[in-house]
Residue frames as a rotation matrix with the C-alpha (Angstrom) as fourth column:
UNK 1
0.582 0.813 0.000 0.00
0.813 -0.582 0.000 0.00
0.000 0.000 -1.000 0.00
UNK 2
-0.371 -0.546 0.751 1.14
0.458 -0.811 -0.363 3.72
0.808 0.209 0.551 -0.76
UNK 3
0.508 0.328 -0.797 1.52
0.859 -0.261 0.440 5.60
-0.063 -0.908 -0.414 2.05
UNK 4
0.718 -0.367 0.591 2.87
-0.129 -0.905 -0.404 9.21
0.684 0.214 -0.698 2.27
UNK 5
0.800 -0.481 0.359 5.38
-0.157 0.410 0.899 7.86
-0.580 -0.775 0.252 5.06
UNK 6
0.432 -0.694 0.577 7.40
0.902 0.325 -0.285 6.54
0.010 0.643 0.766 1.78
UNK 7
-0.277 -0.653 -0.704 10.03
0.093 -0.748 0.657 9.45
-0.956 0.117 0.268 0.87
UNK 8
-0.821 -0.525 0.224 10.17
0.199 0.106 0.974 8.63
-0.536 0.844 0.018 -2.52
UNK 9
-0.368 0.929 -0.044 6.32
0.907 0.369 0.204 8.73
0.206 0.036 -0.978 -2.51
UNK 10
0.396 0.415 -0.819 5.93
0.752 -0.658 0.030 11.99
-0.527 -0.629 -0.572 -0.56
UNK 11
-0.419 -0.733 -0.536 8.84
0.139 -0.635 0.760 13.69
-0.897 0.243 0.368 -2.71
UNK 12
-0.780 0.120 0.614 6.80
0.623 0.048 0.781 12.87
0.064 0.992 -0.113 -5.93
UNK 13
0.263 0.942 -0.206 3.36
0.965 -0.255 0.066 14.46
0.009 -0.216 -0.976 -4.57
UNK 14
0.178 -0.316 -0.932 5.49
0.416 -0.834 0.362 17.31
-0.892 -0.452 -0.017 -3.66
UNK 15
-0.777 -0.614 0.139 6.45
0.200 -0.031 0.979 17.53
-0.597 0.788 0.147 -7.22
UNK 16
-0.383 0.781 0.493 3.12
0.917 0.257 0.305 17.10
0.112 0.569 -0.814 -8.37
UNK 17
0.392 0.588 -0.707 1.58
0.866 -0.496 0.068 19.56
-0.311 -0.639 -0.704 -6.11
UNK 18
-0.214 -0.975 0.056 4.33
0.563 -0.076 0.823 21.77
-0.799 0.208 0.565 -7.88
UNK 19
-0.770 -0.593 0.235 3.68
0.348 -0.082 0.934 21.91
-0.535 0.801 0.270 -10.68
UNK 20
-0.031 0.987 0.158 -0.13
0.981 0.060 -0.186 22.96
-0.193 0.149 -0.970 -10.38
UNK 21
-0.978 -0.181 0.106 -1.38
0.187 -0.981 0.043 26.34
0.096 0.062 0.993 -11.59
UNK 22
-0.634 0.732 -0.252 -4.31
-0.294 -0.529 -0.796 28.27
-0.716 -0.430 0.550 -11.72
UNK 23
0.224 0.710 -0.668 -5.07
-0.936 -0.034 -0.350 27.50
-0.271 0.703 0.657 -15.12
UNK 24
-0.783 -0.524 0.336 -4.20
-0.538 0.841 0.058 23.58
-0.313 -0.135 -0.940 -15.02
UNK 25
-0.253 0.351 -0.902 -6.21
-0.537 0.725 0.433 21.33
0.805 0.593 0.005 -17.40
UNK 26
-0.048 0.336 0.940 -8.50
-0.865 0.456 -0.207 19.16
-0.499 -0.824 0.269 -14.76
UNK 27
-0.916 -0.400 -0.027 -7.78
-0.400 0.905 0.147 15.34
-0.034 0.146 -0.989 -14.88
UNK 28
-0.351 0.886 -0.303 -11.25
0.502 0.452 0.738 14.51
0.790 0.107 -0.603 -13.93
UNK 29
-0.464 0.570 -0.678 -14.02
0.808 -0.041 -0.587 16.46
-0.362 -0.820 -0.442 -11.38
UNK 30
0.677 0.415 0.608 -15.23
0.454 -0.885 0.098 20.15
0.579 0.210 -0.788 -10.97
UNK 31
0.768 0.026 -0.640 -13.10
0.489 -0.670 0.559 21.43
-0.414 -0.742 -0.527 -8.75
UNK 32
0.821 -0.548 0.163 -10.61
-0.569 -0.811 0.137 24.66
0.057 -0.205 -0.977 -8.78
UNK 33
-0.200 -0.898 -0.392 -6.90
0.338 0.312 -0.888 23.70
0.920 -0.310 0.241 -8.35
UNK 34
-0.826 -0.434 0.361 -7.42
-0.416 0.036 -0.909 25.41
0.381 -0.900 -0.210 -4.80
UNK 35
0.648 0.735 0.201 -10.73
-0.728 0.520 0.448 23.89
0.225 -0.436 0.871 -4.32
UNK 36
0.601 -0.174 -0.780 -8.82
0.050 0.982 -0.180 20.59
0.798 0.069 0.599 -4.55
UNK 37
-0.395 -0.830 0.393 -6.12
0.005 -0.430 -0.903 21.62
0.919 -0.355 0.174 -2.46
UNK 38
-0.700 0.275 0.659 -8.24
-0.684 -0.521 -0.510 22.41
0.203 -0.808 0.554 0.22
UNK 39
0.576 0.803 -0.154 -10.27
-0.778 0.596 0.198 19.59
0.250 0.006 0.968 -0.01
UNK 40
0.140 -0.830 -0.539 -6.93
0.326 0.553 -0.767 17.44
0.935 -0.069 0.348 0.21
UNK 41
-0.733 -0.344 0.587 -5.96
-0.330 -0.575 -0.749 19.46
0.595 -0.743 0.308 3.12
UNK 42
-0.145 0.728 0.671 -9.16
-0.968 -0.243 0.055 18.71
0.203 -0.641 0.740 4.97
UNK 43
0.901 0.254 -0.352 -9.10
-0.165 0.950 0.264 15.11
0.401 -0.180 0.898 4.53
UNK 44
-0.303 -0.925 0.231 -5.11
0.148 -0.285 -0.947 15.64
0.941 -0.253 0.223 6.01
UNK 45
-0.546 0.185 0.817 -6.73
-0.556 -0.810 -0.188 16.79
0.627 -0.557 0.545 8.81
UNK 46
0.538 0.840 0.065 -8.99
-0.755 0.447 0.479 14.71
0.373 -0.307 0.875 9.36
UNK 47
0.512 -0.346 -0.786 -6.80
0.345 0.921 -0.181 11.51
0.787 -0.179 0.591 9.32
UNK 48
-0.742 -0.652 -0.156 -3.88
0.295 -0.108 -0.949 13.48
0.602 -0.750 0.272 12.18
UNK 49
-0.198 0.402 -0.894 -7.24
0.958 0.272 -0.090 14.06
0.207 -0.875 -0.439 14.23
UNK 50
-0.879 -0.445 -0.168 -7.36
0.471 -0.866 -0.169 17.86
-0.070 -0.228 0.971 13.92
UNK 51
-0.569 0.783 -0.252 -11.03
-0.765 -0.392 0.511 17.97
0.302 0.483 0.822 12.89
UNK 52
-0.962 0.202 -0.182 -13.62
0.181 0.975 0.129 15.28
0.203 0.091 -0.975 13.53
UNK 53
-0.484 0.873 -0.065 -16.72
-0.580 -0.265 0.770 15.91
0.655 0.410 0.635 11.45
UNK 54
-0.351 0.615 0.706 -19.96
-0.529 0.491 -0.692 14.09
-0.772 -0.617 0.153 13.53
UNK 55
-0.980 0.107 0.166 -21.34
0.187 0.772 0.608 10.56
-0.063 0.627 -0.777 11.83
UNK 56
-0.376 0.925 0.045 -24.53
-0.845 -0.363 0.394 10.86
0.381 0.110 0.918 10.36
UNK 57
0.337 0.461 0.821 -27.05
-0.520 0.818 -0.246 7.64
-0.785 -0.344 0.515 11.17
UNK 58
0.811 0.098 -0.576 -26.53
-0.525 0.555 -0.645 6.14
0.256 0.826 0.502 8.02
UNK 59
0.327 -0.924 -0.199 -23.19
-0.701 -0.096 -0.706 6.02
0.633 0.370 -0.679 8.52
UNK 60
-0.140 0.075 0.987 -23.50
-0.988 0.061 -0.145 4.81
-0.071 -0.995 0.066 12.01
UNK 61
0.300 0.899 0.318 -25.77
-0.765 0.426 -0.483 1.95
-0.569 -0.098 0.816 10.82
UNK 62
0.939 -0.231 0.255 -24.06
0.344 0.609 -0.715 0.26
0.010 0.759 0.651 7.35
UNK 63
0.576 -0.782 -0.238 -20.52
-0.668 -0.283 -0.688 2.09
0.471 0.556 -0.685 7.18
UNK 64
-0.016 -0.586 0.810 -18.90
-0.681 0.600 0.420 -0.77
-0.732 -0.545 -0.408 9.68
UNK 65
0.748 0.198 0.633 -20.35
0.405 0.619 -0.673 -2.80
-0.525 0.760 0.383 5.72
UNK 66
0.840 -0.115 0.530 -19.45
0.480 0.614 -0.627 -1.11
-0.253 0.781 0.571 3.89
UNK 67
0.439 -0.861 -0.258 -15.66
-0.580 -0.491 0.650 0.37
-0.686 -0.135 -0.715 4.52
UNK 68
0.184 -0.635 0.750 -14.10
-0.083 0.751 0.655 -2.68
-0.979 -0.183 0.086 3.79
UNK 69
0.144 0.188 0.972 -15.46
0.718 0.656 -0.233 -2.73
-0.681 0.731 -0.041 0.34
UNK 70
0.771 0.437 -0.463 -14.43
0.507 -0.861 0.034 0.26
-0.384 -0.261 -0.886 -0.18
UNK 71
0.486 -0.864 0.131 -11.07
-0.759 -0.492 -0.427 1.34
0.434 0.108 -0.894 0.97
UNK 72
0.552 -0.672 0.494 -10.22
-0.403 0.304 0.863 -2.03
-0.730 -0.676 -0.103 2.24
UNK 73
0.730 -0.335 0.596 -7.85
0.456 0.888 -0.059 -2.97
-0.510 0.315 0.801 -0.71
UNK 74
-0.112 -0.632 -0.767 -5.27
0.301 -0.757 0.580 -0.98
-0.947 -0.166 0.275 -2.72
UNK 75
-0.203 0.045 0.978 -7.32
0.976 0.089 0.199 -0.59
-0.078 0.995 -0.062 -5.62
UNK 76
-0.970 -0.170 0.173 -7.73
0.121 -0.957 -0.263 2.83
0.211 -0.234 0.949 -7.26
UNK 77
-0.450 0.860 -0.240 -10.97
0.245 -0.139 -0.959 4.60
-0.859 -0.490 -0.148 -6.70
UNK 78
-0.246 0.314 0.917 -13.02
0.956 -0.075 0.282 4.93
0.158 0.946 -0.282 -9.86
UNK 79
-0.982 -0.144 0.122 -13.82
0.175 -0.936 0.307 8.00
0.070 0.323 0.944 -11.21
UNK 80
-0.788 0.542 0.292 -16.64
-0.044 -0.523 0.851 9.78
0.614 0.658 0.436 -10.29
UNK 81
-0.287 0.209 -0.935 -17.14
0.703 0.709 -0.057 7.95
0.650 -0.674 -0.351 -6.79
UNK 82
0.702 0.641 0.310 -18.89
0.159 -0.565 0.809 9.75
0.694 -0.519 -0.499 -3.96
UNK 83
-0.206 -0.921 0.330 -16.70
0.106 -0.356 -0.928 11.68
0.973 -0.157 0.172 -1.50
């Protein structure tokens, strides 16, 4: 599994992250280059514990289902997948 923890891993993102502009050809969504950013950034957050949004019920109820199928494997995420 990739993990930002890698150097070699963390040093490319950095690169990526780089090389973004304002007017940067989107790969695939709607957002902004800083929309993304900031949307990256918040899920950052989240994981080191700096934030922690409240579960809705739903979540409460089926998300112990369906994580696993989810994010338990190291495929990518398809395009167009609910955030």
């Amino acid at each position: 599994m990739m993990n930002l923890f890698d150097v070699a891993l963390a040093n490319q993102v950095k690169q990526r992250i780089d090389r973004l502009q304002i007017h940067s050809e989107r790969q695939w969504g709607k957002m902004s280059v800083a929309q993304a950013i900031a949307h990256c950034a918040a899920g950052l957050e989240m994981a080191l514990g700096e934030i922690r949004p409240r579960r809705a019920l739903i979540g409460r109820l089926i998300g112990s289902i369906i994580k696993p199928k989810v994010v338990g494997n190291d495929e990518q995420l398809r395009r167009n997948s609910p955030t």
